[in-house]
C-alpha positions in Angstrom: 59.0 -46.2 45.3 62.1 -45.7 42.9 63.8 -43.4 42.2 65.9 -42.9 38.9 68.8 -40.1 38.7 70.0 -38.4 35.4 73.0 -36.2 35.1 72.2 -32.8 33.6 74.6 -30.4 32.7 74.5 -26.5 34.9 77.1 -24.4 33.2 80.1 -27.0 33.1 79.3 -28.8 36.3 77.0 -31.5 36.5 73.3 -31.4 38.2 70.5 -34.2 38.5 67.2 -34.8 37.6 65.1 -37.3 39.5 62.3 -39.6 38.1 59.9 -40.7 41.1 58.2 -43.7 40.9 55.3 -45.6 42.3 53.1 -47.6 41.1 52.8 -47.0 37.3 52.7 -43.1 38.4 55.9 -40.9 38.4 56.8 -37.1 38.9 59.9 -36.1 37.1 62.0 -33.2 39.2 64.7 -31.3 37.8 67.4 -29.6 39.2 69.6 -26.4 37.6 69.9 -27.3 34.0 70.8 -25.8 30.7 69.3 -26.0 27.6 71.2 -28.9 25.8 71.6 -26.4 22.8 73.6 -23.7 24.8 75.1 -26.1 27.5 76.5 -28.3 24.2 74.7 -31.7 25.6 72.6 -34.0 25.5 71.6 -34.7 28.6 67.9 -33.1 28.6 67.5 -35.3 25.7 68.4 -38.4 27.6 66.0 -37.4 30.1 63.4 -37.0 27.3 64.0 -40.1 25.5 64.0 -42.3 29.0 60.5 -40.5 29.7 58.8 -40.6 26.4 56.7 -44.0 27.3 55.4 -43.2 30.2 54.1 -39.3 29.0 52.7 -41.7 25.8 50.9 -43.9 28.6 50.1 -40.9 31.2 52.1 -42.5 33.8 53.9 -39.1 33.8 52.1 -36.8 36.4 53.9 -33.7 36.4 57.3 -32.3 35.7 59.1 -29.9 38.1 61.6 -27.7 36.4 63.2 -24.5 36.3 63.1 -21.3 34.6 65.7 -19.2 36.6 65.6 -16.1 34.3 62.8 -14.3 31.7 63.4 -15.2 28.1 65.2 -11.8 27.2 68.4 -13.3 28.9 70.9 -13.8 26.6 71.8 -18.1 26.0 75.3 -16.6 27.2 74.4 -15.6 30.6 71.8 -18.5 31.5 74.9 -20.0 33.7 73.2 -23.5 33.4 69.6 -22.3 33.2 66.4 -22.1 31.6 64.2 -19.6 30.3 60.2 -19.9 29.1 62.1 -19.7 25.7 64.3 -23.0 26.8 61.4 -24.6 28.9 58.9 -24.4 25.7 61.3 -25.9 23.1 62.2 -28.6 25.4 59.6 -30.0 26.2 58.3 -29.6 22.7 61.3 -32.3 22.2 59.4 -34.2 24.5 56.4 -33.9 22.9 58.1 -35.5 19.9 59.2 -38.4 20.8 56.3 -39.1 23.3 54.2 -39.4 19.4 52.7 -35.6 19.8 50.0 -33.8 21.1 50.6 -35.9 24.4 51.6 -33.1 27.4 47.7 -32.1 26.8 47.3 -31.2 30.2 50.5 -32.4 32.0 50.9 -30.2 35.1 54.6 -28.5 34.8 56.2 -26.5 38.2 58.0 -23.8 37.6 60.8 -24.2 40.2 64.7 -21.5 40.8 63.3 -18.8 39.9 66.0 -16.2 40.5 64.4 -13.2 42.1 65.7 -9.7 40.5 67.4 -6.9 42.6 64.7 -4.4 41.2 61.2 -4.1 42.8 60.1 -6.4 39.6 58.4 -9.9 41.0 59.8 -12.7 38.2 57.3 -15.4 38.8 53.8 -13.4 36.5 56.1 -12.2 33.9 57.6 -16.4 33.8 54.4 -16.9 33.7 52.9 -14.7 30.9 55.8 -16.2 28.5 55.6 -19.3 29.3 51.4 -19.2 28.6 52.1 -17.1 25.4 54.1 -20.0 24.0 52.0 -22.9 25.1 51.4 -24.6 22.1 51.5 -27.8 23.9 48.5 -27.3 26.0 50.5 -28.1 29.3 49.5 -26.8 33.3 52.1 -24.1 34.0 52.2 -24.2 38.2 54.2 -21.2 39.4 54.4 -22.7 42.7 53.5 -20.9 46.3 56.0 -20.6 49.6 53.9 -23.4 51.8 51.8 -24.7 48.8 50.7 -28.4 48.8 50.2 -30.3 45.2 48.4 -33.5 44.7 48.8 -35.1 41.0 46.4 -37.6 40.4 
């Protein structure tokens, strides 16, 4: 196995993603990030562009990555995060340079999702945006406490 760091940018201090790799088949895991629009990077980007082969050969088998808060957070209080909103257009960057049309079915974790002080539960509302905007015909996972995944 190998295993390939990136630097991502979290609200003017620096995260990582993680590309795991084993034979031909990888899982790419995020950490806190920011959209590279608000955070002013280009680090997501990076990521993309160091990933794009493999999702154009299906060597990727699934992306873990996070949508902290719904979309109706304003880009000036993500702190570093995502929302469906940021999730959708960035991997639809992906999707670019991968050739298009080529996350068909790519299964994507939802992972930090920060959990509200009201009664409200974040995860099916995550959910219903991020479905809504899924032009890209990707597998939104909002993962389970104890839950066991198996990408094949």
């Amino acid at each position: 196995m190998t295993v390939t760091a990136f630097p991502l940018s979290h609200g003017g201090v620096q995260s990582t993603a993680f590309l795991l790799e084993s034979d031909g088949d990888a899982v790419l895991c995020f950490g806190d990030t920011g959209p590279d629009a608000v955070e002013r990077s280009t680090h997501l980007s990076s990521v993309w562009a160091a990933v794009a082969e493999r999702v154009r050969q299906k060597g990727l088998k699934a992306i873990v990555i996070e949508s902290s808060f719904t979309s109706d957070r304003p880009d000036n209080l993500l702190f570093g995060h995502l929302t469906p909103h940021w999730v959708l257009e960035e991997l639809r960057a992906l999707d670019k340079l991968a050739g298009g049309d080529a996350l068909t079915g790519l299964p994507v974790a939802v992972s930090h999702i920060k959990y509200s002080l009201t009664t409200e539960q974040p995860q099916e509302r995550l959910l219903q945006e991020l479905e809504a905007g899924n032009d890209l015909a990707v597998r939104f996972v909002i993962p389970a406490q104890g839950s066991r995944w198996h990408f094949k």
